[in-house]
C-alpha positions as CSV (number, residue, x, y, z in Angstrom):
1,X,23.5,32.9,29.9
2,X,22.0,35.5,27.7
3,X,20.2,34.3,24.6
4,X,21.1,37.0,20.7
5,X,17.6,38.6,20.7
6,X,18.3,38.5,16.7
7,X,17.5,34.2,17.0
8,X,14.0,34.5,18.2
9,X,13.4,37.5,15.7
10,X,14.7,35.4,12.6
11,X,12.8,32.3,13.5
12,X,9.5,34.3,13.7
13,X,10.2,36.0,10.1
14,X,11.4,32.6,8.7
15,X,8.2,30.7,10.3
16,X,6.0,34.0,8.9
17,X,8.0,33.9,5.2
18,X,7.2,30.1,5.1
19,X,3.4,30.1,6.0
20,X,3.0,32.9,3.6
21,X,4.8,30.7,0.8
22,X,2.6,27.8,1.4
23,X,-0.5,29.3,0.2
24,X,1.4,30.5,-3.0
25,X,0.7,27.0,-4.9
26,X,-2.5,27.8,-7.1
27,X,-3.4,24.1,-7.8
28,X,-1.7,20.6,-6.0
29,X,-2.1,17.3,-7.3
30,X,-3.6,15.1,-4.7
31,X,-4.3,11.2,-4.9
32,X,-3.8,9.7,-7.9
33,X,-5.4,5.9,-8.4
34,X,-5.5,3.5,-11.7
35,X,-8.1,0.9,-11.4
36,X,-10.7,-0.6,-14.6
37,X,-8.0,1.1,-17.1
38,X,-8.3,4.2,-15.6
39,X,-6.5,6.9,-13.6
40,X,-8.4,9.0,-10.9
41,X,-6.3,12.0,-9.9
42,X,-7.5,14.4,-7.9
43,X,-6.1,18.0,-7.9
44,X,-7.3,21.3,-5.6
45,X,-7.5,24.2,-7.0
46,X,-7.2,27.1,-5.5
47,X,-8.1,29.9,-7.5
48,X,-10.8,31.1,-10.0
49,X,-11.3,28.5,-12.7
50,X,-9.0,27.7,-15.3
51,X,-9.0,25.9,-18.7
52,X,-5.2,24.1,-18.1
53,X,-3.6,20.9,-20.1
54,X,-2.9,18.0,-18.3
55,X,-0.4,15.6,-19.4
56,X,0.6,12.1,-18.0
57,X,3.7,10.6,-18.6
58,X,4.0,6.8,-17.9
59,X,7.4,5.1,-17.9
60,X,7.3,1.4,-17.0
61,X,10.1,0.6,-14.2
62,X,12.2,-2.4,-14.1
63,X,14.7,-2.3,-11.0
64,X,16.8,0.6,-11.6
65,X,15.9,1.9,-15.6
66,X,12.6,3.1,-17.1
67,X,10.9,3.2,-20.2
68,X,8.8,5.3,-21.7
69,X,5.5,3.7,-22.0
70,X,2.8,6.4,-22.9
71,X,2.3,10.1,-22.7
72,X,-1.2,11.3,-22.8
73,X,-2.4,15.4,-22.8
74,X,-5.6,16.2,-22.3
75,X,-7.5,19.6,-22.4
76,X,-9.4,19.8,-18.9
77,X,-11.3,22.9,-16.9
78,X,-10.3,23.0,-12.9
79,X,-13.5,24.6,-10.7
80,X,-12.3,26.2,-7.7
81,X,-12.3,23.8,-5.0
82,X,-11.8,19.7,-5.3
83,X,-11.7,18.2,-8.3
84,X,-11.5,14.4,-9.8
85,X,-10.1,13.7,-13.1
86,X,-10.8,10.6,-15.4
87,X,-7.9,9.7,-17.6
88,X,-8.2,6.3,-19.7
89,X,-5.2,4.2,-19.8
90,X,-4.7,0.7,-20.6
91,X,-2.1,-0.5,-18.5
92,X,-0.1,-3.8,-18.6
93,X,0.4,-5.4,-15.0
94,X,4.0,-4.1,-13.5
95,X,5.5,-1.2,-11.8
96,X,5.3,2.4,-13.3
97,X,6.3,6.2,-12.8
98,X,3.4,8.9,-13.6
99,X,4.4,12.2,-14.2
100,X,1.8,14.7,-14.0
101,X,1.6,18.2,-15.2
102,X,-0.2,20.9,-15.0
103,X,-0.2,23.2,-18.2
104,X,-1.4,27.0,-17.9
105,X,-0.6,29.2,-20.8
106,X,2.0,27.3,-21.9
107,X,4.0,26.9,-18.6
108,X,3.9,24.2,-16.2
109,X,2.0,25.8,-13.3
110,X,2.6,22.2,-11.0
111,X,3.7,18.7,-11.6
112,X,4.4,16.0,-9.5
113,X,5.4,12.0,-9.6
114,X,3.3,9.0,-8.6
115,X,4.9,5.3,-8.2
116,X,1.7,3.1,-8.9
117,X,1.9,-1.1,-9.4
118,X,-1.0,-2.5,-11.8
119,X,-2.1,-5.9,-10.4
């Protein structure tokens, strides 16, 4: 049994085209917490600094529909590296859906959606 010598060769590029890609994402979103009327989101950031928007979207979810609850945008500077962001919110106890985004220059550079229950 002869094994196409074309398999092994497109596995390697696709393994090498995938690394590559991975360390294209400038900034991820990390843990996000709410506790004391306040969210905690961390982000990395993996280039030079940048002065970015971030905005939270809050729907509050009932079984299988959501509502709009809050949206909040705030100006904030990302260091290279970890960093920890304080958003105040007051949230009501229940289930909700945070969007978070990431604005650079008027594009969203990241986003990403966090299922959190308030007590």
């Amino acid at each position: 049994m002869s094994v196409n010598p074309f398999i092994p060769i497109s596995v390697t590029i696709f393994f090498l085209a995938s690394v590559i890609a991975t360390g294209c994402m400038s900034t991820a979103i990390g843990d996000l917490r709410y506790t004391d009327n306040m969210f905690r989101i961390n982000f990395v950031q993996n280039e030079m600094p940048a002065d970015v928007f971030l905005q939270l979207t809050i729907f509050r979810t009932d079984g299988f529909s959501q509502q709009e609850y809050n949206v909040t945008l705030e100006q904030i500077r990302l260091e290279p590296g970890n960093n920890t962001i304080l958003v105040p919110s007051r949230l009501e106890p229940g289930t909700y859906k945070i969007y978070v985004y990431i604005i650079e220059d008027g594009r969203r550079k990241t986003a990403g959606i966090r299922d959190i229950e308030v007590q």
